[in-house]
N, C-alpha and C positions, 0 to 999 in steps of 0.2 A: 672513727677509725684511727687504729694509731699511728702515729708518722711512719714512714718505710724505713728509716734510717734507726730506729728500734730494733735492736737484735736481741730477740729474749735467746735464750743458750740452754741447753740439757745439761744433766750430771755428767760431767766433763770426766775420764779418765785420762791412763797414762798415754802419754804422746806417742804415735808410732814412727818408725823410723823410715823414710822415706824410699824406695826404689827408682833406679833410673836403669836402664840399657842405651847398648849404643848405636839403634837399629830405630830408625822411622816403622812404628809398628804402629796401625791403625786399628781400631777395636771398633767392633761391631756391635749390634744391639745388645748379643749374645754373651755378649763378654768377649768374643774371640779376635785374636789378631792376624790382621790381614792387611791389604792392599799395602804393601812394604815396598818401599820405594827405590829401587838399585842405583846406586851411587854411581854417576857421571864421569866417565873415563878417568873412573878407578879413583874418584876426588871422592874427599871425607865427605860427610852432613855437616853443613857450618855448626852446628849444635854438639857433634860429634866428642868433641872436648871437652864438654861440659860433666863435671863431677867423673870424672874419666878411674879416677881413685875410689869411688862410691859405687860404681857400677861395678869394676872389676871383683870388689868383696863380697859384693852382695849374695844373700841366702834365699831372697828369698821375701815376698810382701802378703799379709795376709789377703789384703785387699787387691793385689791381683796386678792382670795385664792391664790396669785404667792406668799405672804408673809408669807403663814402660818407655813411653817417647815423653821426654822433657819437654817439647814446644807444646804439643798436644795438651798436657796437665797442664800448663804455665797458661793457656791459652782456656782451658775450663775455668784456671779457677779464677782467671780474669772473667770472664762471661759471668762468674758466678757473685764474683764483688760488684757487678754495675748491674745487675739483674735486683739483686738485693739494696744497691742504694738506689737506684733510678728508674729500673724497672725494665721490665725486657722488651719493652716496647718500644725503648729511644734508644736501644743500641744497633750496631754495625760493624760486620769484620772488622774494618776498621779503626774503630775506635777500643775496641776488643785488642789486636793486636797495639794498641797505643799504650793502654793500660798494660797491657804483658812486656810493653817495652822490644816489641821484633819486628822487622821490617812487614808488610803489609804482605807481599811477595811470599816470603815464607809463612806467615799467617796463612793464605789461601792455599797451598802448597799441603796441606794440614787438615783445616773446614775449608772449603771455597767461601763457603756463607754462615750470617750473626746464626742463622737457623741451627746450621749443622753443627756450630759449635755450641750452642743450649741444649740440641737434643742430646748431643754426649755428655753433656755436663749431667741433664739427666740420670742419662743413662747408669752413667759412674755410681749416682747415689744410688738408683735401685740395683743396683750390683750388689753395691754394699751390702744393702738390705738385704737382699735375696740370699747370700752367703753364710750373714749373722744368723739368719734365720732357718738355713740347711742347718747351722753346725748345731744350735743350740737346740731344734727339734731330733735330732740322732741324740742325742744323751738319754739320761736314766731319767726313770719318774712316771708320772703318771701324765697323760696329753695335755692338760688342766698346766702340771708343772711344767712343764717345756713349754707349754705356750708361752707362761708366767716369765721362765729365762730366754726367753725369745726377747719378750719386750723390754728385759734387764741390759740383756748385751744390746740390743740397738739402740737403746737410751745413751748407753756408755759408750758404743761408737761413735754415732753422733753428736756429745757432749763435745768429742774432741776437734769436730768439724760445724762449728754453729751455721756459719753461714751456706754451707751443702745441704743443713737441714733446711735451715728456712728457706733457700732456693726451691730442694724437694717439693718440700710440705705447703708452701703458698703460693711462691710465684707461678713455679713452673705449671703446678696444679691447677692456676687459674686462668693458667693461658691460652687463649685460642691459636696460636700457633701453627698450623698444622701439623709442621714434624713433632711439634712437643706434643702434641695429642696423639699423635701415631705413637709415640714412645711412653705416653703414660698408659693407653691401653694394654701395648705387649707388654711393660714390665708389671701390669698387675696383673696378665695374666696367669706371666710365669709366676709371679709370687703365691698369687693363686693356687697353682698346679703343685707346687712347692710344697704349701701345703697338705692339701690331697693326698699326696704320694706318700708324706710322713703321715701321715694320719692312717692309711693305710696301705702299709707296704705290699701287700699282697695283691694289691688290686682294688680299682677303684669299682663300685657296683653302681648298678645301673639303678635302681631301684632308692637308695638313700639321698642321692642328689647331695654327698658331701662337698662339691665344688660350689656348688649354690650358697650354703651355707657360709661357708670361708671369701665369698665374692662378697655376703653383706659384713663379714666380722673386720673385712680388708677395710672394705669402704667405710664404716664406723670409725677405727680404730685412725684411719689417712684423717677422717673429719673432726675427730679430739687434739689429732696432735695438730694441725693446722689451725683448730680456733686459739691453742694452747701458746702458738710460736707467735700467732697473730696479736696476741695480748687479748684476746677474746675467751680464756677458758673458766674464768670464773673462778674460786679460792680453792675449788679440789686440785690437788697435784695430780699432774699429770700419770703421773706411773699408778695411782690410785685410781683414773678415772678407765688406765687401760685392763687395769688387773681386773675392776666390773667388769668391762664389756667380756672380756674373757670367761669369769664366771656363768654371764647373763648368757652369751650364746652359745658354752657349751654346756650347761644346767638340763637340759633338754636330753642329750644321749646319756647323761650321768643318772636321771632319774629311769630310764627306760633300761637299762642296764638290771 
């Protein structure tokens, strides 16, 4: 096994530019923001301040409402750097919050608990996912080709966030956790559904069991790139090894067609 402190990296693209607001907004599994937290006889958020000039320009993030509270991200992507060097099993809010540099108070004020902050960190990443992967199956082509640029743009997202990926793809994946396990069910099976729905816009039928099918090409494709980040994939490059499975499990309606 290779040391944890091994970060293999994806084809990296351009940098994106980061979003902040000025509003304690909590995001759900969903992606959606909520449980917002009203400001104390009319007192700012001690964070409030922060990139105050960055917030007010802003346009706009492709990656969404995971950006919009500054403690919140600060405090993922710390969960997500001791997760990856040490492992999710020797951390604690509090050492989480130590790493992010914020008082312990405000850390909990945010996750109460190490849990609730991995599962968001999760969560983030399968956002991401789930996003690259709406936009790039709505384009032109044939299902075969948009799968293909599916797996292009989330290479290229993820190249730009190494350590999100291998949190994704190994840690998080192999952890018993319970919240993390509750959140890696629902976000495969929105990824899942994701798919289905692009694959057939008009309705999913009873009869073809295409969700079945995209639940084994999800699970395959999670188990390439995880051996692949793990230093377990062997000399195929990885965007090779997905573009098969892609072939392999949709070769079946191509020849019935």
């Amino acid at each position: 096994m290779p040391s944890r402190r091994k970060l293999m990296r994806l084809p990296a693209g351009s940098p994106s530019r980061p979003r902040h607001c000025r509003r304690n907004i909590h995001v759900s599994q969903d992606g959606m923001g909520g449980g917002r937290v009203a400001p104390v006889m009319g007192a700012e958020h001690p964070l409030e301040r922060l990139n105050r000039q960055d917030a007010d320009g802003s346009s706009g993030h492709p990656e969404g409402c995971f950006l919009d509270c500054t403690v919140c991200a600060r405090l993922r992507r710390s969960a997500v750097e001791i997760a990856v060097r040490d492992g999710i099993d020797s951390a604690s809010i509090a050492g989480i919050a130590d790493v992010a540099g914020l008082p312990l108070e405000l850390a909990t004020d945010h996750y109460p608990t190490a849990d609730d902050c991995f599962a968001a960190a999760y969560d983030e990443g399968a956002l991401v996912l789930r996003r690259v992967c709406a936009r790039a199956l709505r384009g032109e082509g044939s299902w075969q080709d948009r799968l293909h640029s599916a797996v292009a743009m989330a290479m290229e997202t993820f190249g730009e966030r190494p350590e999100l990926a291998r949190y994704c793809f190994v840690d998080a994946w192999h952890s018993t956790r319970p919240m993390i396990a509750a959140s890696r069910m629902a976000d495969r099976e929105r990824l899942v559904r994701i798919l289905a729905e692009q694959h057939d816009p008009g309705g999913v039928g009873e009869d073809d069991l295409p969700e079945l099918r995209f639940e084994v090409l999800v699970g395959a494709a999670h188990h390439a790139v995880s051996e692949q980040l793990d230093g377990q994939g062997g000399e195929m490059a990885l965007r090779e090894r997905l573009d098969q499975l892609i072939d392999l499990f949709e070769q079946p309606a191509t020849v019935q067609s």
